[in-house]
gemmi code that builds the backbone of each chain (N, CA, C; Angstrom):
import gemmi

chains = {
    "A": [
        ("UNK", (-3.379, 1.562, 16.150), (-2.694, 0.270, 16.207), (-3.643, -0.877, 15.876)),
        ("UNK", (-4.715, -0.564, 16.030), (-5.877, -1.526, 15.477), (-5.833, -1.980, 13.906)),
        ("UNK", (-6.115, -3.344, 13.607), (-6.356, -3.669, 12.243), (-7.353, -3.101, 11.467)),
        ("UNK", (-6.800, -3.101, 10.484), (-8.212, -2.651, 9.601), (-8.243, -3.392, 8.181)),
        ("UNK", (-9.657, -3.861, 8.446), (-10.650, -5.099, 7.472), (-10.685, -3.940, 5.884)),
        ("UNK", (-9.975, -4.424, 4.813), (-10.454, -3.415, 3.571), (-12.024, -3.970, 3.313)),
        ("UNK", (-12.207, -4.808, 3.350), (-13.306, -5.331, 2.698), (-14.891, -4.595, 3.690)),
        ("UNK", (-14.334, -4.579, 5.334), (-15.286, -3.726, 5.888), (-15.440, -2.212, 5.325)),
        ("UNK", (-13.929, -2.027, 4.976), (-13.734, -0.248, 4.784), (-15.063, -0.108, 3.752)),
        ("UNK", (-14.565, -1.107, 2.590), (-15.466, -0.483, 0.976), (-16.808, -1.149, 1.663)),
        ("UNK", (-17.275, -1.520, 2.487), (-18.610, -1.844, 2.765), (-19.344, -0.558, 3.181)),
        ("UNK", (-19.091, 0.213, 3.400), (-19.365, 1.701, 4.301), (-19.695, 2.337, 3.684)),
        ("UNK", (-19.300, 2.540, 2.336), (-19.831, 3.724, 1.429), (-20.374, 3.015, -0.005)),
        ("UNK", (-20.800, 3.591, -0.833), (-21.196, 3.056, -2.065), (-20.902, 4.562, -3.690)),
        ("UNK", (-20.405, 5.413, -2.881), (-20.161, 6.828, -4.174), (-18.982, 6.146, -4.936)),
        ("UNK", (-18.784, 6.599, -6.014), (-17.514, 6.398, -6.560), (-16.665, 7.809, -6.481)),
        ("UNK", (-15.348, 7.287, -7.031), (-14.221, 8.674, -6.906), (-14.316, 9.033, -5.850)),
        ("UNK", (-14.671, 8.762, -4.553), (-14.336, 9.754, -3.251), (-13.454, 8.943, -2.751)),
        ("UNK", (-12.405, 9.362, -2.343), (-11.503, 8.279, -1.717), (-11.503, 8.387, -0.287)),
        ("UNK", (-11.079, 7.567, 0.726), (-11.783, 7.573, 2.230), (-10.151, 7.181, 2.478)),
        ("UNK", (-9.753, 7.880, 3.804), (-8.337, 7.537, 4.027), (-8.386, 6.801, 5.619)),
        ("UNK", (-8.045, 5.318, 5.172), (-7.899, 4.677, 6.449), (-6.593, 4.239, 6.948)),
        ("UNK", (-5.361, 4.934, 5.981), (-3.876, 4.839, 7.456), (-3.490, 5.792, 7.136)),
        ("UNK", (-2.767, 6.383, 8.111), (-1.819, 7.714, 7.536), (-0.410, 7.388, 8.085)),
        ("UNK", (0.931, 7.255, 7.153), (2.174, 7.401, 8.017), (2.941, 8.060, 7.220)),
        ("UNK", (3.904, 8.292, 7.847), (5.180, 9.244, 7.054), (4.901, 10.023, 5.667)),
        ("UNK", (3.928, 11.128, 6.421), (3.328, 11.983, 5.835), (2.318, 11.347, 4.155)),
        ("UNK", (2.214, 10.414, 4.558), (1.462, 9.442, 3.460), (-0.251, 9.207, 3.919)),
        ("UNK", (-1.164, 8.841, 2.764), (-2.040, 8.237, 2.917), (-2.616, 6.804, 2.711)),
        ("UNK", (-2.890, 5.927, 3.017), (-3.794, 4.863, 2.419), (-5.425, 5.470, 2.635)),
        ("UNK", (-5.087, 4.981, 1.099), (-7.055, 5.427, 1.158), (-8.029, 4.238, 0.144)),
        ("UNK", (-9.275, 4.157, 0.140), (-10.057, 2.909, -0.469), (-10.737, 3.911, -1.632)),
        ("UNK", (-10.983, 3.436, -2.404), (-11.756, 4.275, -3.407), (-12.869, 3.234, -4.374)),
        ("UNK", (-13.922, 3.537, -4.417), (-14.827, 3.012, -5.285), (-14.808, 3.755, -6.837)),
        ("UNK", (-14.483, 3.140, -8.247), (-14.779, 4.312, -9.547), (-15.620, 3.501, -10.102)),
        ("UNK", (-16.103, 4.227, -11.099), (-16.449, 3.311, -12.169), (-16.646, 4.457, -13.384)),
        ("UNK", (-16.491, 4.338, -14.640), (-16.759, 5.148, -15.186), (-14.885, 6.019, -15.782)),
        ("UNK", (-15.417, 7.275, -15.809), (-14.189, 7.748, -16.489), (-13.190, 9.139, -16.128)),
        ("UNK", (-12.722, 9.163, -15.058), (-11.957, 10.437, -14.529), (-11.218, 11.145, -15.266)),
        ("UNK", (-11.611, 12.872, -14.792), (-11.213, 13.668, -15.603), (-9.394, 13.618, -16.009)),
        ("UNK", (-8.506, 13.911, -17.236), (-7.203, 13.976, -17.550), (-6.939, 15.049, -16.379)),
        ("UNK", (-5.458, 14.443, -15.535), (-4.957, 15.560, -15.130), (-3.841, 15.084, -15.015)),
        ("UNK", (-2.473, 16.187, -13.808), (-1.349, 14.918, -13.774), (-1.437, 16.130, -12.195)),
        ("UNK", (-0.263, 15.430, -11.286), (0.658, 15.767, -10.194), (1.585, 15.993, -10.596)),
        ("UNK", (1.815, 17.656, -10.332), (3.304, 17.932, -10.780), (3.821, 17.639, -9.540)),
        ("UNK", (3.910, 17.308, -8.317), (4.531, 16.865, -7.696), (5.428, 15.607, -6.895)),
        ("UNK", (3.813, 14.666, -7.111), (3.544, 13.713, -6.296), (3.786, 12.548, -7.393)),
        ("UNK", (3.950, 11.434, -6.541), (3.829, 10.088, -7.538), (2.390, 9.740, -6.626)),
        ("UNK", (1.625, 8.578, -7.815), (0.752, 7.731, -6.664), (0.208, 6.727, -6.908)),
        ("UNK", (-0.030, 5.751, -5.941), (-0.133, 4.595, -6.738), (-1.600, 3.878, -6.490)),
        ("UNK", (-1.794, 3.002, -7.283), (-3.559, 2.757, -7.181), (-2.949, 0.562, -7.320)),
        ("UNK", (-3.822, 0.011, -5.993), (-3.624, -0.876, -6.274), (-5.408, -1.285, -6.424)),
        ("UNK", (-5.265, -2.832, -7.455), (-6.866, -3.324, -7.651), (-7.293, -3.901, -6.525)),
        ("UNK", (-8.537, -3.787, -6.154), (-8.583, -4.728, -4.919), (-9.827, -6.059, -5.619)),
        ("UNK", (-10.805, -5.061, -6.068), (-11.849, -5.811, -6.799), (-12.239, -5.302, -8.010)),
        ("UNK", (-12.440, -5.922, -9.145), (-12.743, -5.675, -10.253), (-11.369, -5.304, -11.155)),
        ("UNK", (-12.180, -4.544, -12.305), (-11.000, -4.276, -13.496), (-10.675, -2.555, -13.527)),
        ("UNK", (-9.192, -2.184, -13.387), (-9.035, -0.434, -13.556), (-8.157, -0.495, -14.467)),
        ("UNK", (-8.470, 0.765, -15.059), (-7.171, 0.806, -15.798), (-6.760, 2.414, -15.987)),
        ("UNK", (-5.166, 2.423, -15.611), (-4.621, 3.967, -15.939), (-4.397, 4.075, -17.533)),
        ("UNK", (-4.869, 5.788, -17.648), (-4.833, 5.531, -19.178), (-3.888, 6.945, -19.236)),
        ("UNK", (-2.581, 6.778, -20.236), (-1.759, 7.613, -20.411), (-2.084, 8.110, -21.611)),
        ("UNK", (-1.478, 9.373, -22.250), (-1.723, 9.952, -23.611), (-1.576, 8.559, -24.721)),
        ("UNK", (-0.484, 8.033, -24.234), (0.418, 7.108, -25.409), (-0.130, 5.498, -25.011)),
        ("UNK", (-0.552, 5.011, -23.912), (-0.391, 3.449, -23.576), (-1.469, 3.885, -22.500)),
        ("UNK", (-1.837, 2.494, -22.009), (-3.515, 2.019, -21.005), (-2.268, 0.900, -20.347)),
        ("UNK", (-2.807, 0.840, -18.952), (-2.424, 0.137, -17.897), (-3.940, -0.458, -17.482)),
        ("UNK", (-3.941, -2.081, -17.946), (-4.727, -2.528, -17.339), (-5.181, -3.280, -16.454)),
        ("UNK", (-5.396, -3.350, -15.317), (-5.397, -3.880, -14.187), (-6.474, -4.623, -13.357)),
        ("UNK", (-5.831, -5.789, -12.773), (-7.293, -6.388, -12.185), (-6.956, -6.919, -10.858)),
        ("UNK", (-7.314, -7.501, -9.887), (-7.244, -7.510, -8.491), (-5.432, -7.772, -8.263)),
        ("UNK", (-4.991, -7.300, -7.297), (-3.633, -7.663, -7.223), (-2.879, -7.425, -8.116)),
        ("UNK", (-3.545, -6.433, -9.159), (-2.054, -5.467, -9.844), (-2.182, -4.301, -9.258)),
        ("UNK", (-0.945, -3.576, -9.483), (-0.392, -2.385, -8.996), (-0.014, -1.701, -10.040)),
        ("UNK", (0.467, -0.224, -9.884), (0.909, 0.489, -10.571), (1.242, 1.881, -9.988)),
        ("UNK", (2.425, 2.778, -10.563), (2.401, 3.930, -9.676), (2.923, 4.587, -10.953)),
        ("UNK", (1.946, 5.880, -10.988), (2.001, 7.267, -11.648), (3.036, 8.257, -11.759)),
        ("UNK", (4.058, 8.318, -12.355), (4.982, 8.812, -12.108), (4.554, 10.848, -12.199)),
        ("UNK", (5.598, 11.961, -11.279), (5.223, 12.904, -11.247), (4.877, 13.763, -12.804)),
        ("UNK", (3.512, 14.450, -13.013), (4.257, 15.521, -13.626), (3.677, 14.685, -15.350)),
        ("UNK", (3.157, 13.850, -15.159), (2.979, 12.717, -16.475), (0.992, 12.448, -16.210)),
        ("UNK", (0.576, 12.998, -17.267), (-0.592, 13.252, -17.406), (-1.073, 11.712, -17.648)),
        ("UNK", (-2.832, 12.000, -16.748), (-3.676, 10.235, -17.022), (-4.730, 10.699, -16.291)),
        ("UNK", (-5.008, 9.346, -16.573), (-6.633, 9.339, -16.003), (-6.718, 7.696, -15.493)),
        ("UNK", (-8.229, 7.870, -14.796), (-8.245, 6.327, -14.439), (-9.716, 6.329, -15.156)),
        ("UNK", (-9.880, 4.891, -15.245), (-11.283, 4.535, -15.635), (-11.512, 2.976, -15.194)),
        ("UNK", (-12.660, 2.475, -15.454), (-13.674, 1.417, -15.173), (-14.612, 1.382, -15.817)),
        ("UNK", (-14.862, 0.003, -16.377), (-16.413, 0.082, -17.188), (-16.938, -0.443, -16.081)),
        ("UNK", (-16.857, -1.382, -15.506), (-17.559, -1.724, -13.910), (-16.835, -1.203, -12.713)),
        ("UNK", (-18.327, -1.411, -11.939), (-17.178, -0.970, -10.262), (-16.133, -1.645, -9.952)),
        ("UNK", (-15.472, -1.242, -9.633), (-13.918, -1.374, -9.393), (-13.328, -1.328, -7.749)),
        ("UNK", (-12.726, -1.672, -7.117), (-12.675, -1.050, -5.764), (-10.968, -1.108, -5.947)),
        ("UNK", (-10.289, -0.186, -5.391), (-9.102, 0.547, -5.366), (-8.577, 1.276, -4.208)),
        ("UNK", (-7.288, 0.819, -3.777), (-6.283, 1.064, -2.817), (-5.353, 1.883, -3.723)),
        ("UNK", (-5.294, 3.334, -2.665), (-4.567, 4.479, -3.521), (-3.686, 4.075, -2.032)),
        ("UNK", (-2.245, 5.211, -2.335), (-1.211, 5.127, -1.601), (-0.991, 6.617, -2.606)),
        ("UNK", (-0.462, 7.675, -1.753), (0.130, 8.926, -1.865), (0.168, 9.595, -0.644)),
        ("UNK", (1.008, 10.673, -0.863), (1.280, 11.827, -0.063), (-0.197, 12.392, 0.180)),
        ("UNK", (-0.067, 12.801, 1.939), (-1.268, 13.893, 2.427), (-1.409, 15.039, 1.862)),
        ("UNK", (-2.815, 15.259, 1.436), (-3.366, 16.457, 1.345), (-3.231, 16.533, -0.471)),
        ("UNK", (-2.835, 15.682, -1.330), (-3.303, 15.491, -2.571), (-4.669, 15.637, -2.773)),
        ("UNK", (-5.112, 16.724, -3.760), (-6.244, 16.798, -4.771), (-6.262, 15.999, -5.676)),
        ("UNK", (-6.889, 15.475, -6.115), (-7.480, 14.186, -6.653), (-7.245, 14.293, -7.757)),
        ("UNK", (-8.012, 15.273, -8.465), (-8.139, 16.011, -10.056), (-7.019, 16.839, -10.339)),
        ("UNK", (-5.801, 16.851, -9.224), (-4.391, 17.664, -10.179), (-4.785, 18.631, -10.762)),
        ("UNK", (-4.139, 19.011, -11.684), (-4.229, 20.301, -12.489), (-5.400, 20.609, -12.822)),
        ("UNK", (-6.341, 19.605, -13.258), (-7.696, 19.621, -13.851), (-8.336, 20.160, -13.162)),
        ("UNK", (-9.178, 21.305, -13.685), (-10.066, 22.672, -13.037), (-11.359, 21.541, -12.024)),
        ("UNK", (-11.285, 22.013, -10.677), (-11.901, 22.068, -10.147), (-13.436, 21.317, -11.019)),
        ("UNK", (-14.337, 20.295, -10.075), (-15.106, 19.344, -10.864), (-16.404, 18.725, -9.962)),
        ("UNK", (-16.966, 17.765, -10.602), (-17.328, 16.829, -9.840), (-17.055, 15.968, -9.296)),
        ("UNK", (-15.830, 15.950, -10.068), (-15.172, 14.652, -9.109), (-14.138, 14.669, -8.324)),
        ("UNK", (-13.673, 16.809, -8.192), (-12.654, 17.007, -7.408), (-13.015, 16.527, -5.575)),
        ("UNK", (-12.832, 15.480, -5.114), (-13.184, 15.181, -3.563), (-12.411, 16.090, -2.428)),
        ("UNK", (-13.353, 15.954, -1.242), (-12.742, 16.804, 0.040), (-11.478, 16.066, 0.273)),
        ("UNK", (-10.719, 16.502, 1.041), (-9.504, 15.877, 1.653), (-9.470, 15.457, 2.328)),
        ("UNK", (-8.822, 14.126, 2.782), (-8.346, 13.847, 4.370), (-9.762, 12.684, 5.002)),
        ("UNK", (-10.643, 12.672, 4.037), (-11.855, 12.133, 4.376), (-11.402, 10.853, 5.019)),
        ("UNK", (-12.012, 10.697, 5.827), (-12.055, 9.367, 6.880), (-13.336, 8.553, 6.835)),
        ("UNK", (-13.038, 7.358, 7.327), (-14.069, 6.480, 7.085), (-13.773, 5.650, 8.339)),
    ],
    "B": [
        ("UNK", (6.338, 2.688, -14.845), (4.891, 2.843, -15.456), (4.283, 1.723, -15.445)),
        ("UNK", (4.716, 0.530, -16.009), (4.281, -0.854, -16.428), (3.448, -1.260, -15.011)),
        ("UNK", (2.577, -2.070, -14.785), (1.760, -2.284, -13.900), (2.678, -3.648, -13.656)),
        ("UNK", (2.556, -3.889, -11.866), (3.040, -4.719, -11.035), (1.970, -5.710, -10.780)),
        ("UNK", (2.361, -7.010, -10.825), (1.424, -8.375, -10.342), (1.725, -9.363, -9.338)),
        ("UNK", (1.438, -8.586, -8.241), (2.005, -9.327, -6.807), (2.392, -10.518, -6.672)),
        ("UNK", (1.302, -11.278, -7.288), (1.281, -12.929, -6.720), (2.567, -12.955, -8.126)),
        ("UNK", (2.866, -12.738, -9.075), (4.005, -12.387, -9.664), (5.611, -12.857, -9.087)),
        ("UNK", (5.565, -11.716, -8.399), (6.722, -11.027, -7.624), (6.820, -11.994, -6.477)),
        ("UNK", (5.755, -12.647, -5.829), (5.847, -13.741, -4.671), (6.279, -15.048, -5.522)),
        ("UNK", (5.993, -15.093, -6.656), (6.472, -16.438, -7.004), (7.677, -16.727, -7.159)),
        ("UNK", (8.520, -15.388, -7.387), (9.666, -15.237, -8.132), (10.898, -15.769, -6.380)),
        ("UNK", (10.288, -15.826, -5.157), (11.146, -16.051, -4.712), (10.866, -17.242, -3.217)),
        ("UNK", (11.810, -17.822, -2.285), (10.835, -18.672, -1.246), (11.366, -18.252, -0.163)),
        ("UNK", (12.243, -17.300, -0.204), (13.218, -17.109, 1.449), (12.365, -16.325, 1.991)),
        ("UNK", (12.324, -16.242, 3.386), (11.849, -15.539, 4.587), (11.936, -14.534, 5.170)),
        ("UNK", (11.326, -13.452, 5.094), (11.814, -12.330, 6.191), (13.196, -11.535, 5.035)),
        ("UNK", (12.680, -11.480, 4.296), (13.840, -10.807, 2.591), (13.050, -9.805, 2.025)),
        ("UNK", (12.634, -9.071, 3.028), (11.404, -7.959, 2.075), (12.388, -7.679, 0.184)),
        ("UNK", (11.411, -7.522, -0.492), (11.590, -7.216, -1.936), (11.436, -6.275, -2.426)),
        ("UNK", (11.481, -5.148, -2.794), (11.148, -3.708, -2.992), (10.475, -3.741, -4.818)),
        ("UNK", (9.121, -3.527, -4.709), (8.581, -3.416, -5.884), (7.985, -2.665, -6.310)),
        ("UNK", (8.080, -1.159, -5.710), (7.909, -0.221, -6.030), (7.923, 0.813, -5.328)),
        ("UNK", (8.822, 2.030, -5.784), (8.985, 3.381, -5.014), (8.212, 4.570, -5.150)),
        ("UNK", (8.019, 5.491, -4.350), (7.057, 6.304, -4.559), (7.473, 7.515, -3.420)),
        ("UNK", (7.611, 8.896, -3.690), (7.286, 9.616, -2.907), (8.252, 9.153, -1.561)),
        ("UNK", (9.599, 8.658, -1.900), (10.348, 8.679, -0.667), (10.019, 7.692, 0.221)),
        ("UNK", (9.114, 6.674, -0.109), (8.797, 5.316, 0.203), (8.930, 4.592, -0.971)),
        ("UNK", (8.690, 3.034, 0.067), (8.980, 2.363, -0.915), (7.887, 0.812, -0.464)),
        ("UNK", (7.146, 0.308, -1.409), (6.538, -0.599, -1.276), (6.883, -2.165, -1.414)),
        ("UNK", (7.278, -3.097, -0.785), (7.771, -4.413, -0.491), (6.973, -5.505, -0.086)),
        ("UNK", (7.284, -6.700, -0.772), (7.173, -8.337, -0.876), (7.818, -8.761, 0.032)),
        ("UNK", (7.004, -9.672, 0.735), (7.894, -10.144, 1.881), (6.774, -11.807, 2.543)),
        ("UNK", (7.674, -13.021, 2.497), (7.230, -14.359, 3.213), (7.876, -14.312, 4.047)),
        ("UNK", (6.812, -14.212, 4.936), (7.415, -14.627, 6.202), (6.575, -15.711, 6.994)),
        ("UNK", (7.961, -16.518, 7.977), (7.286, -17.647, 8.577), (8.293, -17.830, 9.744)),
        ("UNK", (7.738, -17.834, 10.996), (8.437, -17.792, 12.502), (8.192, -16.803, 13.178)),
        ("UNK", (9.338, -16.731, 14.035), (8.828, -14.889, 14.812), (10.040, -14.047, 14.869)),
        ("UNK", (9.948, -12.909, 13.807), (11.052, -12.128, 14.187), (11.231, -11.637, 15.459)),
        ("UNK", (12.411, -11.169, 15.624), (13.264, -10.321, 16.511), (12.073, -8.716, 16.857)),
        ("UNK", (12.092, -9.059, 18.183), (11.398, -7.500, 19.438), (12.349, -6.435, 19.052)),
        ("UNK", (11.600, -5.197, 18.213), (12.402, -4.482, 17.637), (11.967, -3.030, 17.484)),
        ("UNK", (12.469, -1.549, 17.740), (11.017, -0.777, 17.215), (12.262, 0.153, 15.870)),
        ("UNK", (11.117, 1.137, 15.516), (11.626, 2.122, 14.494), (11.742, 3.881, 14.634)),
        ("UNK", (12.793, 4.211, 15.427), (12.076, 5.242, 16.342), (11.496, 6.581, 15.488)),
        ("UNK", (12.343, 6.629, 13.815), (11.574, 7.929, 13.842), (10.617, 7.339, 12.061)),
        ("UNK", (10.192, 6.265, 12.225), (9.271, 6.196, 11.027), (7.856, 5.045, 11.040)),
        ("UNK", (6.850, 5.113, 10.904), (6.129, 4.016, 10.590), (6.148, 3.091, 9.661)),
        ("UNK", (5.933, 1.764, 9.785), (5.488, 0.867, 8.689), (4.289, 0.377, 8.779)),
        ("UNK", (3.828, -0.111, 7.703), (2.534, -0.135, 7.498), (2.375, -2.263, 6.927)),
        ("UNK", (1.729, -3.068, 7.344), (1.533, -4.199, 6.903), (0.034, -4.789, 6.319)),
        ("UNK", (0.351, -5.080, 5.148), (-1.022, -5.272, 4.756), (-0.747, -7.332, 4.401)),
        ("UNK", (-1.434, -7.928, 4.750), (-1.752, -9.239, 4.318), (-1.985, -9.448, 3.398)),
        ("UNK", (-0.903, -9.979, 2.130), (-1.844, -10.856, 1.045), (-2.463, -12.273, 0.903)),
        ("UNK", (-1.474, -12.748, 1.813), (-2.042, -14.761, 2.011), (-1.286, -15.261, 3.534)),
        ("UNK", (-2.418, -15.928, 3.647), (-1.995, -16.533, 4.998), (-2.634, -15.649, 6.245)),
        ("UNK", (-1.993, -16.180, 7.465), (-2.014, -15.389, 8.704), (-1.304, -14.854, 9.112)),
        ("UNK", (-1.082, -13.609, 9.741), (0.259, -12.652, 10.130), (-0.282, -12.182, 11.251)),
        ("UNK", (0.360, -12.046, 12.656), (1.074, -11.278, 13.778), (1.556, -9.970, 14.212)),
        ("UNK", (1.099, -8.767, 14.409), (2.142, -7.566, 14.699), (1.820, -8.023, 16.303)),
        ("UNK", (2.458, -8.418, 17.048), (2.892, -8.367, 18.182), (3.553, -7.409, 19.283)),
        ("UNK", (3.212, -6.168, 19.913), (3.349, -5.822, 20.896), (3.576, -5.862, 22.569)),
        ("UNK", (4.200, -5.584, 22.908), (3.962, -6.158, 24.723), (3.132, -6.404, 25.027)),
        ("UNK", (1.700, -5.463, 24.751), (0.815, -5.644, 25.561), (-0.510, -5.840, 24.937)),
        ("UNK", (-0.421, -6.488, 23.365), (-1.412, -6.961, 22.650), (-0.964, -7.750, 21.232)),
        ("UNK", (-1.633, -8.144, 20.875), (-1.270, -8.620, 19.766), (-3.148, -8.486, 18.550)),
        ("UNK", (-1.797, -8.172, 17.291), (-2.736, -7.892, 16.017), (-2.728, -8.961, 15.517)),
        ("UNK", (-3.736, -9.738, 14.850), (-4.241, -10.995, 14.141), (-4.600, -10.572, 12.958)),
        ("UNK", (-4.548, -10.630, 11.699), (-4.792, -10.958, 10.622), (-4.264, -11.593, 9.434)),
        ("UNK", (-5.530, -11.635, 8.726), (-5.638, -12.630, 7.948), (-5.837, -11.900, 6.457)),
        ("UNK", (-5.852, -12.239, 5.638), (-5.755, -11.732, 3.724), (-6.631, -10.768, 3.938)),
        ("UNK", (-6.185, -9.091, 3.576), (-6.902, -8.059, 3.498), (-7.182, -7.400, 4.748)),
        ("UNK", (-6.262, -7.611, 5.511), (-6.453, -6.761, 6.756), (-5.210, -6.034, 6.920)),
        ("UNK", (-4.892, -5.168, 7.538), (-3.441, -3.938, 7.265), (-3.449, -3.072, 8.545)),
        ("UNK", (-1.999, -3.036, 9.257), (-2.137, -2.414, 10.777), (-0.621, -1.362, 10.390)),
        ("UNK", (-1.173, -0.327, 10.677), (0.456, 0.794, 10.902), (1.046, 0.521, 12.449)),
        ("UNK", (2.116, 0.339, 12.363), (3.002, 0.125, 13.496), (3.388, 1.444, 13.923)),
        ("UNK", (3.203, 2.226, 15.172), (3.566, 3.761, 15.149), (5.159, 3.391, 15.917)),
        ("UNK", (5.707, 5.080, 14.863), (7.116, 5.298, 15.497), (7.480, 5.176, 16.957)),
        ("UNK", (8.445, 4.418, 17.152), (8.944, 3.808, 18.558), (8.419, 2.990, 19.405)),
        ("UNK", (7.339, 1.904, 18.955), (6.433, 1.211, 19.646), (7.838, 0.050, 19.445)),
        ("UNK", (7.906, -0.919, 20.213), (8.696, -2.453, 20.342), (7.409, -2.936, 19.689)),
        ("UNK", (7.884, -3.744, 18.848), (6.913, -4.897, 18.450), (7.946, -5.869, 17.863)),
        ("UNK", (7.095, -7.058, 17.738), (7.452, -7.964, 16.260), (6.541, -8.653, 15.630)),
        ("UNK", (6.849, -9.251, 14.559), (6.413, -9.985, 13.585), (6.160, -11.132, 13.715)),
        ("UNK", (5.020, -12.134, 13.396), (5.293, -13.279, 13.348), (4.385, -14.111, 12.513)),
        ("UNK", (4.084, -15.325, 11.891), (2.903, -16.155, 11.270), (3.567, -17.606, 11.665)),
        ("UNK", (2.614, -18.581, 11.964), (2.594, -19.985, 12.440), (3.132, -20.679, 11.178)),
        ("UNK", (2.443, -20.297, 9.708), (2.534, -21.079, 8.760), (3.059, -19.760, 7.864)),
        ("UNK", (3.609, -20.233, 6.628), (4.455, -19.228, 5.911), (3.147, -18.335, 5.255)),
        ("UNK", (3.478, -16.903, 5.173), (2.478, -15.967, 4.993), (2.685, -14.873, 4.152)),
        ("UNK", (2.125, -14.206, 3.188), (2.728, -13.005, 2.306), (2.181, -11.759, 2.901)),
        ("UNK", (3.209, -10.902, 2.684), (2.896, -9.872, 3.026), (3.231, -8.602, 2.654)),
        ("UNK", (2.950, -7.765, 2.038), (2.673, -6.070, 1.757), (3.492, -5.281, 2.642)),
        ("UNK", (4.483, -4.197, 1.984), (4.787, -3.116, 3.382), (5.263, -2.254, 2.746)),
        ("UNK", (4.266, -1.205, 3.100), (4.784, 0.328, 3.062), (5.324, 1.088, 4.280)),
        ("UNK", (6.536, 1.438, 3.780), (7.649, 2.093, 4.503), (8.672, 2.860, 3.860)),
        ("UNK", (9.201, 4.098, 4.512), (10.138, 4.756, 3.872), (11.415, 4.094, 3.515)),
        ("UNK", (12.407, 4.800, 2.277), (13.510, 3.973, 1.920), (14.375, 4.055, 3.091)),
        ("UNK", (15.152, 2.973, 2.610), (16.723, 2.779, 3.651), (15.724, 2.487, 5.204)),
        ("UNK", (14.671, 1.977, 5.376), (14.469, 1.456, 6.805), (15.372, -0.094, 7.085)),
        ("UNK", (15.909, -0.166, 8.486), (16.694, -1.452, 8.497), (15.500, -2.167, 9.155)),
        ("UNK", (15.357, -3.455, 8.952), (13.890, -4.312, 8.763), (13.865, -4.569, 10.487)),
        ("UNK", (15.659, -4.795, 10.897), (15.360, -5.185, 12.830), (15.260, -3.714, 13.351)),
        ("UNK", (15.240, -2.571, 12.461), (15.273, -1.729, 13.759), (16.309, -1.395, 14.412)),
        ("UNK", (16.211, -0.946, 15.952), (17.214, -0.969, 16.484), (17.400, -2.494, 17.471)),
        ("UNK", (17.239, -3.456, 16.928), (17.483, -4.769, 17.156), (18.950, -4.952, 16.564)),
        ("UNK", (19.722, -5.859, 17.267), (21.457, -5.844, 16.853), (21.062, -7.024, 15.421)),
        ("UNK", (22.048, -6.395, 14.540), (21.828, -6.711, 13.259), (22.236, -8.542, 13.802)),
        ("UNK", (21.686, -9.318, 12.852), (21.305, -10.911, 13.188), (21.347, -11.730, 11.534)),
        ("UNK", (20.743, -12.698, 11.294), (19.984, -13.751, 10.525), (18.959, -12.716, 10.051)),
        ("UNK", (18.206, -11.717, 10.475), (16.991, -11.824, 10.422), (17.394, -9.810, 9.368)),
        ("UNK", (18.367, -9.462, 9.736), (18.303, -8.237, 9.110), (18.517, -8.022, 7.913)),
        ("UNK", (18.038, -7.488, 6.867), (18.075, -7.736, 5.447), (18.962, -7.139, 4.511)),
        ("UNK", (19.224, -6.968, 4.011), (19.681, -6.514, 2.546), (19.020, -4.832, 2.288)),
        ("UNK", (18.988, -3.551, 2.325), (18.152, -3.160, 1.585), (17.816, -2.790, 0.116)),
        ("UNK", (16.794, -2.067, 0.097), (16.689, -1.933, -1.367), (16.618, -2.920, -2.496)),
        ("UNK", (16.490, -4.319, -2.138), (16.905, -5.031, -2.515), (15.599, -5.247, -3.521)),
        ("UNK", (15.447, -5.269, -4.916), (14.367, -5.244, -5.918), (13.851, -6.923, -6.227)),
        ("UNK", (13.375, -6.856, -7.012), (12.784, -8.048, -7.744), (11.759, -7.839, -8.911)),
    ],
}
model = gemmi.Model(1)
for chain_id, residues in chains.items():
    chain = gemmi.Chain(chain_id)
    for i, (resn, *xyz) in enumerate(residues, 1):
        res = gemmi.Residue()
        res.name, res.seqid = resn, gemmi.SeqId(i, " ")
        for name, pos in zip(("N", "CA", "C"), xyz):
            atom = gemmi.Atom()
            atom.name, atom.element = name, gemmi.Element(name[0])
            atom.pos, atom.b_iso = gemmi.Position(*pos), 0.0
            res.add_atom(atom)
        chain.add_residue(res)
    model.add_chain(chain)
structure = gemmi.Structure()
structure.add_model(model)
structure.setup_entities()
């Protein structure tokens, strides 16, 4: 029931791509994520999910069109529809999806596949 | 697909306590919402909502405490707690919650109960 400061959250860590989950409800996550750089293509055949900007510039990149985004845009991934995210600078990012999502989707197992459920 | 621009979607409207639904996901649904006064003592017995601050100061109010924040701070309300809402001066605000939630709860529908689904 306690508040929680985003700006303390992304103070805590400094990795990119690991996402840290600080609410959980109706079988959902909020989580903070630091990227920069260029995540592997994959998709969710299940799940939708959505990445909001908090700081800096992201952008989802589809086969066909780039979603580009900068603090206070949003966007949500529809299931089953292949992308990636990227950043030429650090970026800081508010994901929203379903618990227990793998990060990298279909895409074979990686460096940038993260643990689950990680807390911060 | 197209990416969402909050302060956008806040401009587009000035009424109070009218959450806006601007994007669905995974059997939730994410909402715009100014609010200014103090809603109605209300709980949700079988779902959480989640409030994140975009401008201003906001209130989750409980019996026996009260949450304070301010831009970038975000509190989950757990299933069946009484609470309410409130900000001194008009305030924006973020909310993730599943679809078809009624905004009073089991509070007797009023002034204050909304529309759902209602887009922008």
């Amino acid at each position: 029931m306690d508040k929680i400061t985003l700006d303390d959250k992304f103070s805590l860590f400094t990795e990119h791509w690991r996402p840290k989950v600080v609410a959980a409800l109706n079988g959902q996550e909020v989580k903070v994520v630091k990227v920069q750089g260029v995540f592997p293509w994959h998709r969710h055949t299940d799940i939708e999910e959505m990445f909001l900007v908090w700081r800096g510039r992201f952008r989802v990149e589809y086969r066909d069109r780039v979603i580009d985004m900068g603090p206070g845009e949003m966007c949500v991934v529809p299931r089953g529809v292949e992308h990636r995210t990227a950043a030429d600078e650090e970026a800081e990012i508010l994901v929203f999806e379903p618990s227990d999502v793998v990060n990298t989707g279909d895409a074979p197992v990686s460096e940038y596949t993260a643990p689950n459920n990680a807390g911060i």
